[in-house]
Each structure stands twice: as structure tokens, then as C-alpha cells.
C-alpha angles and dihedrals in degrees: 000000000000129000091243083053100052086044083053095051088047090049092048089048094042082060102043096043104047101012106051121061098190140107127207131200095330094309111123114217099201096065081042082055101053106032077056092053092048085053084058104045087044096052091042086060104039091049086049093056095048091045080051100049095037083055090052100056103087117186128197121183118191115247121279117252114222127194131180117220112193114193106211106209095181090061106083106219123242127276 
């Protein structure tokens, strides 16, 4: 889960939460609100701690040596 899709799910449960005052069917859109809104909070977290830890790892390789090897064919080779 991304960070613009935690922020989505606060956002939806925000709404649904504070913004609606309806009830369907027996669900009750206030408790949808806020366990969206915990998905949210918990995914932003979450998202936050592996880009954190993703920015800390620092890896240095040592330079590569290359070396050019030519193979002369008019030279005849020694006996």
C-alpha cells in the first residue's frame, strides 16, 4: 500500500465517518468510517517505515577494473 492510497482510505473514512448520516441495511457507516480510516493510518505507517528503511541501506561497490585484451593474427606464434 502506497502512501496516496492510505491518504485515500483516510479521506473515505473521513467521509464516511464525520460527513454521512445514513445507515444501510444494518451496516453501520460510522464503524466503516473509522476501521477505514485505521487501514489508513496503519498503511501510512507502515509505507513510511519500508521507504525509511529502503533510504538507510547504503551500498558502495569498489570501481570496476577494465582491461583490453587485443589478439594479433599476422604475428606467427613461437615454437
Amino acid at each position: 500500500m502506497g502512501i496516496g492510497t492510505s491518504i485515500f482510505l483516510i479521506a473515505v473514512g473521513a467521509i464516511l465517518t464525520f460527513a454521512l448520516d445514513a445507515s444501510i441495511g444494518g451496516v453501520n457507516l460510522d464503524v466503516v468510517g473509522w476501521i477505514l480510516m485505521a487501514a489508513g493510518v496503519l498503511g501510512l505507517i507502515m509505507t513510511t517505515l519500508v521507504w525509511g528503511r529502503r533510504r538507510e541501506v547504503v551500498t558502495t561497490a569498489e570501481p570496476v577494473e577494465y582491461r583490453r585484451v587485443e589478439e594479433r593474427r599476422d604475428v606467427t606464434p613461437p615454437l
